[in-house]
N, C-alpha and C positions, 0 to 999 in steps of 0.2 A: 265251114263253121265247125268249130267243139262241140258236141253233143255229150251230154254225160250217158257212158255206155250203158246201155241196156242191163249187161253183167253188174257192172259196178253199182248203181238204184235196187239191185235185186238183190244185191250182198247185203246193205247199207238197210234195207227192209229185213231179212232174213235177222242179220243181226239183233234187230229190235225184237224181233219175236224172240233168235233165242233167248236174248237177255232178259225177256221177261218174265222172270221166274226167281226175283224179289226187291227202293231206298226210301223213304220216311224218316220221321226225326222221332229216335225218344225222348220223353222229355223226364227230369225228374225234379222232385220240389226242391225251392230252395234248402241250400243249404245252412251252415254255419256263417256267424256274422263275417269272417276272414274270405270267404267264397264272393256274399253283395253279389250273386246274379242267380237266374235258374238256369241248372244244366241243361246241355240241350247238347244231344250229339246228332248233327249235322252238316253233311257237305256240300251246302248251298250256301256259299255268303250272301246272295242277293234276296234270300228266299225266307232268310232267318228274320225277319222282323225288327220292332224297332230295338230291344232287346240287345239285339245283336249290335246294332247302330253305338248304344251306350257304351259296350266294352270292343269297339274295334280301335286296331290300334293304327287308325290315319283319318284325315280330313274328308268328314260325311256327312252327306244332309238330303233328309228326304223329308218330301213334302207332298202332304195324303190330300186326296180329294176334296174331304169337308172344307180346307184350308184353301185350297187354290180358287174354289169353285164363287168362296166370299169374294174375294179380290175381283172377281168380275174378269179373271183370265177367258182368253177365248183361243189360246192357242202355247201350244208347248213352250216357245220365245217366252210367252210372258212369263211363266213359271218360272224357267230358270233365269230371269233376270233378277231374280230374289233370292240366287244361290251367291252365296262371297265365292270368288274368282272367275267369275262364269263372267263373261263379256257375249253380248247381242247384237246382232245386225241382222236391221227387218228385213235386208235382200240384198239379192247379189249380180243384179243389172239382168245379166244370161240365166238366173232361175230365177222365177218367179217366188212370190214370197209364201204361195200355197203350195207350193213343192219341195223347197228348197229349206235346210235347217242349215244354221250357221253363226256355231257356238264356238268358242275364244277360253280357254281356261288358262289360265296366269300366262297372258301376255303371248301364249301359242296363237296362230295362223286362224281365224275361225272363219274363212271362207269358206262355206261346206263343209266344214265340222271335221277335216282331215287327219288330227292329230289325236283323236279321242277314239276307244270302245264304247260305240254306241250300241244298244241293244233295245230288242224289244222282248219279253219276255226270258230272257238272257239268250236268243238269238241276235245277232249279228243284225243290225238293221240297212247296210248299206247292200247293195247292188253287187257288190263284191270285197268281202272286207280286207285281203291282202290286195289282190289287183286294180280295185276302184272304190275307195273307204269314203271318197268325199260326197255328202251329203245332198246332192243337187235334185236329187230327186230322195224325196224322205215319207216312204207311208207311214205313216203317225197321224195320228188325230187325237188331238187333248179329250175329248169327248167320249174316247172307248177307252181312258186310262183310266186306274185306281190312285199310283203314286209314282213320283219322279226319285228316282233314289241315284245321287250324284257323289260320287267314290272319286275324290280330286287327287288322292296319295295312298300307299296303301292297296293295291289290288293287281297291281303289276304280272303275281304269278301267277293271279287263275283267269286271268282274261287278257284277250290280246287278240291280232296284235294290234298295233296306233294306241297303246295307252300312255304315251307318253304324257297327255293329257286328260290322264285320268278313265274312268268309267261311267255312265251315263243310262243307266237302266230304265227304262219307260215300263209299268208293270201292269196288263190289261185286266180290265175288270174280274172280280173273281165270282166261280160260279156263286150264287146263295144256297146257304144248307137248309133252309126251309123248302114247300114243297116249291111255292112259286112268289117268283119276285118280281115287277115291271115296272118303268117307269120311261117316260122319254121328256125330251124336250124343245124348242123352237126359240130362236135368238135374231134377233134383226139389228143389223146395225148399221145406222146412220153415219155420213162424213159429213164435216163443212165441204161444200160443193155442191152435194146431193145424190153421190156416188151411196148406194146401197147393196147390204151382204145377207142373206140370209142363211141360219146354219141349226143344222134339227138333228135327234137323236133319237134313239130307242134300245131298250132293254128289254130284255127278258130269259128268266132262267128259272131253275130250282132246281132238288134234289130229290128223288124218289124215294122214301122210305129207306134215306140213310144210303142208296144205294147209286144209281147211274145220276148223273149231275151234268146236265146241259145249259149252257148260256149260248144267247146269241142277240151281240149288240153291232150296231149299224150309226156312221157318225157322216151326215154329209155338209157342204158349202157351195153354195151358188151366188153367183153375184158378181158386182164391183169390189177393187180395190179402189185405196184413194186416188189413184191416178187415170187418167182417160189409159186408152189400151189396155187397162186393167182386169180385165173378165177374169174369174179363177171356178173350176166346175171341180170338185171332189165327192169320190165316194169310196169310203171305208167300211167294210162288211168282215165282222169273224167269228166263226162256231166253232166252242170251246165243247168238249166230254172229258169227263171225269170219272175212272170205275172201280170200286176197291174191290180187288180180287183175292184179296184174306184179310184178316185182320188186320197184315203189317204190311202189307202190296197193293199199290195204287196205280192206275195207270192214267194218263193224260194224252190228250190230245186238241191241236186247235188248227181249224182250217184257216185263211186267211185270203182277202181280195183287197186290192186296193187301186183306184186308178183314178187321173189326176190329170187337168189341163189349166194354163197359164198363159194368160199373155203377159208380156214382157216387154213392156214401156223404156228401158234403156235409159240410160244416161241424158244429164243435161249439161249444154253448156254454162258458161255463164252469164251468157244474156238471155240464151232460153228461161234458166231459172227465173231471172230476175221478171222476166215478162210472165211468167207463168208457172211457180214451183210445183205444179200437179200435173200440167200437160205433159205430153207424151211427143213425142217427133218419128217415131217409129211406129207404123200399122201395121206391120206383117209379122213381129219374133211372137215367136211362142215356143211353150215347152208341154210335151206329153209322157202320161207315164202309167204304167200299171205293173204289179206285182202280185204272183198268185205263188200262197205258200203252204206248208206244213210242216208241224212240230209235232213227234212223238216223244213224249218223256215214261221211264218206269221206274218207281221208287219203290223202294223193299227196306223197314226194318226186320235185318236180320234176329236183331239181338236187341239189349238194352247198350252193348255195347259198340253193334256194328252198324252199316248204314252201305247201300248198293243203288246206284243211279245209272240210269243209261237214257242219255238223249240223242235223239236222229232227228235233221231235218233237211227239208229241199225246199228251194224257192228260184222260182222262174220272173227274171224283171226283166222291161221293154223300158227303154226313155228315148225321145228325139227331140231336137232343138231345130228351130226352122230359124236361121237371123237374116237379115239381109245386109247387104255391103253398102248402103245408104242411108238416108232417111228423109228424101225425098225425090224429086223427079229423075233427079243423077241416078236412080238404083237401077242396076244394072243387073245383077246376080246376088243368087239366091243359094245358103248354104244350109244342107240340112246332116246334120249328124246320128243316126238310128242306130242304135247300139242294141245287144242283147247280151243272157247274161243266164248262167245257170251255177248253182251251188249248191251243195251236198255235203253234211259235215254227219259225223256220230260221235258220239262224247262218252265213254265208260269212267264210273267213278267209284271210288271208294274207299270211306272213313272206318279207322279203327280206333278205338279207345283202351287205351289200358293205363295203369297205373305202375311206378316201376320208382320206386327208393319214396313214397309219397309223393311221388309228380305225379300228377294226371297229362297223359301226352291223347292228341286228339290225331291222329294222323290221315290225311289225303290223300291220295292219288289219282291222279288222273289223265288219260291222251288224249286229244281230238283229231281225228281225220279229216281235213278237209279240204274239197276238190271245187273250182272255179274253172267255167270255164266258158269262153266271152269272144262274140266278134264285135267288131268297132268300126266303123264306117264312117268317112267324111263325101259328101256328094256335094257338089257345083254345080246350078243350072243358070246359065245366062235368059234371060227373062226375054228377049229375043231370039227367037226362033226355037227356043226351050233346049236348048242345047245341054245335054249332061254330063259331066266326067267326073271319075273318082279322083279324089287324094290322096285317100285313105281307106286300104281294107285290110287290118289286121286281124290275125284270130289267135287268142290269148290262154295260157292255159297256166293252172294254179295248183300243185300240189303240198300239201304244207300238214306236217305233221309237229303236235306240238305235244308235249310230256311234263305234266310237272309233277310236284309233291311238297306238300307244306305240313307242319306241326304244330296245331294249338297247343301250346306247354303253359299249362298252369299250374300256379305253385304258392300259397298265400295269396295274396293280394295283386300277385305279379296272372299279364299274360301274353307271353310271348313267343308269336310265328314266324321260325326262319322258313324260308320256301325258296327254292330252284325251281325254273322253267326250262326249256328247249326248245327250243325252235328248230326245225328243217324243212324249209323252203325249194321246191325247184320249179321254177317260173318257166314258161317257154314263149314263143312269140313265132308268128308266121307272117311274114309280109305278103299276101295273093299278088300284087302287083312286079312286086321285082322278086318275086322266089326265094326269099331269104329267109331262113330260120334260123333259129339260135334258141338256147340253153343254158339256162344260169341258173345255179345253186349257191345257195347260202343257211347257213348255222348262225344261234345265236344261244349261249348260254346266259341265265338272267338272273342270276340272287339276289336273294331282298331278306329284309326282315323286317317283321313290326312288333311294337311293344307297347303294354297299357299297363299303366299300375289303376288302379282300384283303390284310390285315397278313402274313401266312402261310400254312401249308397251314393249319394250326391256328384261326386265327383269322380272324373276320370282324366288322368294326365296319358298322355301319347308321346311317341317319338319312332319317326321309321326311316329306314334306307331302303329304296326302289332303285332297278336297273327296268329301264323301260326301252322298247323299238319299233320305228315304223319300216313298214317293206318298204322294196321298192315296188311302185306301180306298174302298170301295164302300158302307158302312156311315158310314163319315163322310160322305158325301158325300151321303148319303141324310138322317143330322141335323144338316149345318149349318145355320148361322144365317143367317137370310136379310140381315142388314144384313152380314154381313164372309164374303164368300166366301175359303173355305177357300185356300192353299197350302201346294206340299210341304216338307218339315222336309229343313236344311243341315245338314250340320255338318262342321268343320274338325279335322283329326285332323293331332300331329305328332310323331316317336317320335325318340327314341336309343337305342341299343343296342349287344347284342356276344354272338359268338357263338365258344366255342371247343372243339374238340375232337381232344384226343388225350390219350395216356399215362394211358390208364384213366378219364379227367376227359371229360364234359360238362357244361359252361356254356352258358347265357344269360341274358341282364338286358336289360330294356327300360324307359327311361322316357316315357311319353306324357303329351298333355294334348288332349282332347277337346272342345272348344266347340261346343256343339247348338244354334241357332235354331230360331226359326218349331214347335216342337212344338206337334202335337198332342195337345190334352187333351178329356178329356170334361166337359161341365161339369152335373151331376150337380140341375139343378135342374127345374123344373116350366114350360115343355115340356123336355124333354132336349138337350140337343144338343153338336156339337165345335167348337171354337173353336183358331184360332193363339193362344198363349200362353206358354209354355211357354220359355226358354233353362236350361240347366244347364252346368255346366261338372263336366268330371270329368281327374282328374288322378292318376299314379302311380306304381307300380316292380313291375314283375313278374319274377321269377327264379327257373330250376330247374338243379338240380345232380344231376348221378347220376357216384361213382365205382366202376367192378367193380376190385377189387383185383389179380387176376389174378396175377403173381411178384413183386409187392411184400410184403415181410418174408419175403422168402425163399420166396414159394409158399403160404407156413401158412394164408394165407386166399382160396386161391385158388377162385373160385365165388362169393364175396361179393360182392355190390356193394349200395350203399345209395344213397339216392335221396331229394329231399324239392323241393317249391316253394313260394313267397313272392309272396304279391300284396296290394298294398295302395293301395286304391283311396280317393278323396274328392270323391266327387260328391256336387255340391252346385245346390241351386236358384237361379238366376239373378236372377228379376225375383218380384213380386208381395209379397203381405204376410208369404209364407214362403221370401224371400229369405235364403238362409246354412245355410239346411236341409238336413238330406240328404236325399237321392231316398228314396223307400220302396221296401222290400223289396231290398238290396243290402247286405253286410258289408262294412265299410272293410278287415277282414283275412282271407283266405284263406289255408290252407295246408295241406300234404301233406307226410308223410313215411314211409318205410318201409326195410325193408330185405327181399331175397332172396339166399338160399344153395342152390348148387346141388351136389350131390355124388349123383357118379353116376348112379342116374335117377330121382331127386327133387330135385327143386323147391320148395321150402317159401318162402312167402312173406305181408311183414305189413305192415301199412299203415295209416295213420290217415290221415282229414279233418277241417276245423277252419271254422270262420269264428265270425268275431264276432256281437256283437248287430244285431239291425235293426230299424228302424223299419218300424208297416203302413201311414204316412199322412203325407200333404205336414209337417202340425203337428207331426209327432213326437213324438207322443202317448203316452205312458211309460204312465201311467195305463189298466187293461183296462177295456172297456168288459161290462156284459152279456152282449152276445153272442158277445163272444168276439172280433170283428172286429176292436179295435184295441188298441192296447199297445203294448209294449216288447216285442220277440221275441229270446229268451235266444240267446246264442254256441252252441255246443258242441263236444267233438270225438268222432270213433268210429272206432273200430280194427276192423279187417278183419283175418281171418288163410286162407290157404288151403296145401296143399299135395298134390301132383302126382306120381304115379308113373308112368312112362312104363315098359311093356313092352314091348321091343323085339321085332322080328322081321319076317317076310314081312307079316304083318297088324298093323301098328300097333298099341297099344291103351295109352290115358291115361286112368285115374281120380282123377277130382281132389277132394277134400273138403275143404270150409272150413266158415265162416260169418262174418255182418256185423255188425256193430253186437254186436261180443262183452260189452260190459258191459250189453247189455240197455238204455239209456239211452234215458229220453224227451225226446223233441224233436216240434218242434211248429212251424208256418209259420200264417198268418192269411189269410182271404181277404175280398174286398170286394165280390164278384161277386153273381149272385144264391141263392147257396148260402152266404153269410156265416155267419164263422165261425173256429174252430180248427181247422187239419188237420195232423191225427197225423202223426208221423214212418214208419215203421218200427220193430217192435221186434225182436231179435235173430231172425236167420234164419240156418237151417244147409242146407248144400246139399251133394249129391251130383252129381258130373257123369260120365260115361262117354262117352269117345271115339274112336273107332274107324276106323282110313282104310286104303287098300290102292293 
C-alpha cells in the first residue's frame, strides 16, 4: 500500500508554518456611480460573498440557510434540486442514498457526481479528486452547512480538476463573532409504510474578545429509508479555530470526522416492483464509510493593495461495499471491495492590484500540490466453506501539480477575467497480484475568460469561454486497453446571460453550449475495459425568477413572494452508431416552482419539482426490459408543502411540520450497475422538525 511519506506530511506542515507570516480582504467603500460595486481585493472566489455572486462573469447560484432550511430540505439533493441545470438522483442501487451524492449538471453523467468540482470548505470532498472523484461515499451533511454556492460556468481556472461540470462548494457553518452562540435540533420523519428516520444537530461556538473563535457542530441520522433493507446510521462531527495574529493575519483551522453506513436494497425487477415498489429482494449489500480530515488556511492583508493565502490539507477516507451475486437462496458468493485512500494538497496564493493607463487589474496567482495515494481491493468469498480470493489489489498513486493565474481587469462598467491553468499530472499503478506497474503522465493547458458588464446597480449581463478536464481514474487506468492508451476528457464550455435584481424582482437566464471530447466510456464486453470514445454536445437555457411582493397593491400581499426555475437542456451524443441520441439518464426539462407567505411568525411554504422523461441507455430504449434495467423512465412532478412557527424570546424555538411528495406519487429511476434494476422513488413522507438556539 501508498503511505504518504513521513517526509513529504512534514514538508506540507513545515510549509504552513512558514507561510504564516501574512491573506484577508481589504475592503474599500463604494465607489463612483460607473464602478456599481464595493471594491474588495480578494483571491477567494468562493469566499467573497454574495457581492461577488452579482458581478461574476458566469452562471451562479447560492443558496443560504434561512432559505433552504423553510423548504423543509433535509438533505444536500434537496437543495440543489432548486439550482437550474442541476439534475437529482435519490440513489444509485450500489450506494446508498446516506452516502452517496449524485448530481447531473446540463445533461453530464451524475452517478456519483463524477464530472463536477465538488468541495467542502473549498476542499476537494471526494476520496480522491483526480484518481476517484465519484461521489459514492460523500461526508456532507445539510445540517453543518451555512450555504450551497453552485458555479455551473465560469470557474474552470481556479478549481479542478472534473469541472467540466461546473463547481459545487458546500460552505460549513461559520464561527459567531459574539461571545457565544448555540443552538441544536431534532427531525423525525415519517414514510407511507411506516419506515422511520430520525436526524439531530448541535452547535456551539463564539469568539473571545475579538480574539480565538471556536465552533463545534455535529449533524447525525438514524433510521429507515423508504425501502425494507433500508437502515442508514450517520455521524458528522467538525471543530473549526479561528485566530487573528495582527491586524491583517488570520489563521484557520478545521478538524473533521465523518462515518457512514447503508444498506443497500438494490434494484427491482418488474414484477418485483409491480408486487411491491418499496421492498427489497437483497439482505446482505451494504455500504461503509469514514473520513478523518484537516484544513489549515493563513490569510494576510498585506496592503490595501495585496492579499497572501496559503492552504494545507490531509484527509484519510475508508469505504467498503459488501454485494452479493444473488438475491435469494441461489446466493452463492460474496463480494466485498475495501478501499483506502490518503491525500495531501498545499495551495499558495497571491492577488495583486494595481492600476496602469486607468484599468484597475486585480491579478492571482496560484499552484496546488497534490499527492493521492490509494489501495483498492476486490475480495470473493464463496459462502460455502467461506472460501476467499482476491481480484483485485491495486495500489495507486497521484501526483498532480496544477498552476494558474487570472486578471480581474476593470475598466468603466466592464469586468473582465482572462485566466490560464496547467495541469501536470503523473498517475502510477501497481497491480500486487500480476507484478505490473506502469506510469503515465499527462499535461493540460486550459484558457478561459469571463466577462460582465455592469448595466446598472440592478443589472449584470455575462458571457464566458471555459476550457475544462476530467483525469483519468485509477480504475480506468487499471482497465485500459492495451492498444489505445487512455487520455483525459476536454471540453469547451460557453455561456450568455443576465442577472437582475431589484424592486422586489430577482432574475437570471443563462444560455450555454457545452462540447465534451475524448470521453471516457466503459466498454462493457469480455475482457472489460475504458476506452476514449465518447464526444457529446449539450446545449441550453436556464432561468429562475423569485418576486416578494412587499408594498406592491397597496401592502395586501405583503410577505408573499413566489419563486419558480426553467431548465432545458439537449444533450446529445456526438459520434458512434448512436450518434443524435440523448445521453442516458438526463431530462431535457427541469423545473421548480412554489410559493411562501409569511405573516407574523409563520412561514408556510409550497413547492413542486418536475423533469421530463429519460432514457437508461445510449439506444434509447423505450421498450422495458425484464429486469427492469432499461426503458423509457416516465417525467413526473411532486409538491412539497411545510410550514414554520417561530416562538420568539430569550431561547429561540421553531417547529416546523410538512411533508414531501404530498400526492403519494410513484416514481421510479433504472440502474445499469451491478445491482440492476428499478429504484423506487420515495413515497409520501411527513416530518416534524424542532429547533432550538440561545
Amino acid at each position: 500500500m501508498y503511505n504518504v511519506p513521513a517526509l513529504r506530511r512534514s514538508a506540507i506542515a513545515a510549509a504552513c508554518l512558514t507561510l504564516i507570516a501574512g491573506a484577508a480582504c481589504a475592503q474599500q467603500s463604494d465607489t463612483t456611480e460607473a464602478t456599481v460595486e464595493t471594491v474588495q481585493v480578494t483571491g477567494n472566489w468562493l469566499g467573497s460573498g454574495q457581492r461577488s455572486v452579482k458581478n461574476f462573469g458566469g452562471a451562479r447560484t447560492v443558496v443560504k440557510r434561512d432559505d433552504f432550511q423553510l423548504t423543509g430540505a433535509d438533505s444536500i439533493s434537496d437543495v440543489l434540486r432548486a439550482v437550474p441545470g442541476v439534475q437529482v438522483t435519490d440513489n444509485s442501487s450500489s450506494g446508498g442514498s446516506a452516502i452517496s451524492l449524485n448530481i447531473g449538471v446540463r445533461g453530464l453523467e451524475g452517478r456519483y457526481s463524477p464530472r463536477s468540482t465538488i468541495l467542502l470548505d473549498g476542499v476537494p470532498l471526494s476520496v480522491a479528486p483526480y484518481g476517484q472523484p465519484q461521489l459514492s461515499f460523500a461526508p456532507v451533511s445539510l445540517a453543518n452547512i451555512d450555504a450551497v454556492d453552485v458555479v455551473r460556468g465560469g470557474g474552470a481556472v481556479r478549481y479542478g480538476p472534473q469541472n467540466v461540470g461546473g463547481i459545487i462548494n458546500f460552505k460549513t457553518r461559520a464561527i459567531p463573532e459574539r461571545d457565544t452562540a448555540m443552538d441544536a435540533s431534532v427531525r423525525v420523519n415519517k414514510y407511507d409504510g411506516g419506515n422511520s428516520a430520525t436526524m439531530a444537530s448541535a452547535f456551539v461556538g463564539g469568539r473571545i474578545d475579538g480574539g480565538l473563535g471556536v465552533a463545534m457542530m455535529y449533524s447525525g441520522l438514524e433510521g429507515d429509508g423508504p425501502r425494507v433493507h433500508n437502515r442508514d446510521k450517520v455521524n458528522d462531527f467538525a471543530l473549526k479555530f479561528s485566530y487573528p495574529l495582527s491586524a491583517t493575519s488570520e489563521v484557520n483551522a478545521k478538524f473533521s470526522y465523518f462515518d457512514a453506513y447503508s444498506d443497500t436494497p438494490g434494484g427491482l425487477t418488474r414484477a418485483q416492483y409491480d408486487a411491491d415498489p418499496h421492498g427489497a429482494f437483497r439482505s446482505v449489500d451494504s455500504w461503509k464509510g469514514h473520513r478523518k480530515g484537516l484544513d489549515v488556511s493563513y490569510v494576510n492583508t498585506l496592503s490595501d493593495t495585496r492579499e497572501v493565502e496559503v492552504r494545507a490539507y490531509f484527509n484519510q477516507s475508508f469505504r467498503q461495499s459488501l454485494l452479493a451475486n444473488a438475491q435469494d437462496a441461489s446466493l452463492t458468493q460474496l463480494a466485498s471491495s475495501p478501499r483506502h485512500y490518503n491525500v495531501g494538497a498545499i495551495e499558495p496564493r497571491y492577488t495583486q492590484r494595481f492600476t496602469w493607463g486607468g484599468i484597475r487589474h486585480d491579478v492571482t496567482a496560484g499552484y496546488r500540490y497534490l499527492q493521492e495515494r490509494a489501495d483498492e481491493k476486490n475480495i470473493n468469498f464463496v459462502v460455502a466453506g467461506s472460501v476467499r480470493s482476491e481480484t483485485r489489489n491495486s495500489e495507486n498513486s497521484t501526483d498532480a501539480h496544477a498552476v494558474y493565474v487570472d486578471d480581474q481587469i476593470a475598466f468603466g462598467q466592464w469586468r473582465v477575467t482572462p485566466g490560464l491553468r496547467y495541469e501536470n499530472i503523473d498517475m502510477g499503478r501497481y497491480n500486487v497480484l500480476t507484478k505490473f506497474s506502469q506510469s503515465v503522465g499527462n499535461t493540460k493547458l486550459l484558457p478561459s475568460v469571463n466577462v460582465a458588464y455592469l448595466l446598472d446597480k440592478a443589472t449584470t449581463l455575462f458571457a464566458n469561454y471555459n476550457t475544462s478536464f476530467g483525469s483519468i481514474q485509477h480504475l480506468q487506468l487499471n482497465l485500459q486497453s492495451s492498444a489505445d492508451a487512455l487520455k483525459p476528457e476536454t471540453a469547451k464550455t460557453a455561456e450568455l446571460g443576465a442577472r437582475y435584481a431589484a424592486n422586489g424582482w430577482q432574475l437570471d437566464a443563462t444560455l450555454f453550449n457545452l462540447d465534451f471530447s475524448n470521453q471516457i466510456v466503459f466498454v462493457n464486453t469480455a475482457p472489460v475495459f475504458y476506452q476514449n470514445l465518447g464526444k457529446t454536445r449539450h446545449r441550453g437555457l436556464e432561468s429562475r425568477a423569485e418576486y416578494a411582493f412587499g408594498n406592491a397593491f397597496g401592502g395586501k400581499l405583503a410577505g408573499l413572494s413566489v419563486y419558480g426555475t426553467f431548465a432545458y437542456t439537449k444533450a446529445t451524443q456526438g459520434q458512434g452508431k448512436y450518434a443524435g441520441n440523448d445521453v442516458p439518464f438526463y431530462s431535457r426539462i427541469v423545473d421548480t416552482v412554489g410559493a411562501r407567505y409569511k405573516i407574523g411568525n409563520v412561514v408556510a411554504d409550497i413547492g413542486s419539482t418536475h423533469q421530463s422523461k429519460q432514457y437508461a441507455d445510449d439506444a434509447n430504449t423505450v421498450a422495458e426490459n425484464a429486469s427492469g434495467s432499461l426503458g423509457l423512465i416516465g417525467g413526473y412532478r411532486l409538491w412539497n408543502a411545510s410550514v414554520t412557527y417561530v416562538i420568539p424570546g430569550d431561547q429561540r424555538v421553531e417547529i416546523q411540520a410538512g411533508a414531501t411528495n404530498l400526492a403519494n406519487k410513484k416514481t421510479y429511476t433504472r440502474t445499469t450497475d451491478t445491482n440492476l434494476g428499478i429504484l423506487p422513488g420515495a413515497p409520501r413522507m411527513a416530518y416534524v422538525t424542532l429547533r432550538t438556539a440561545f
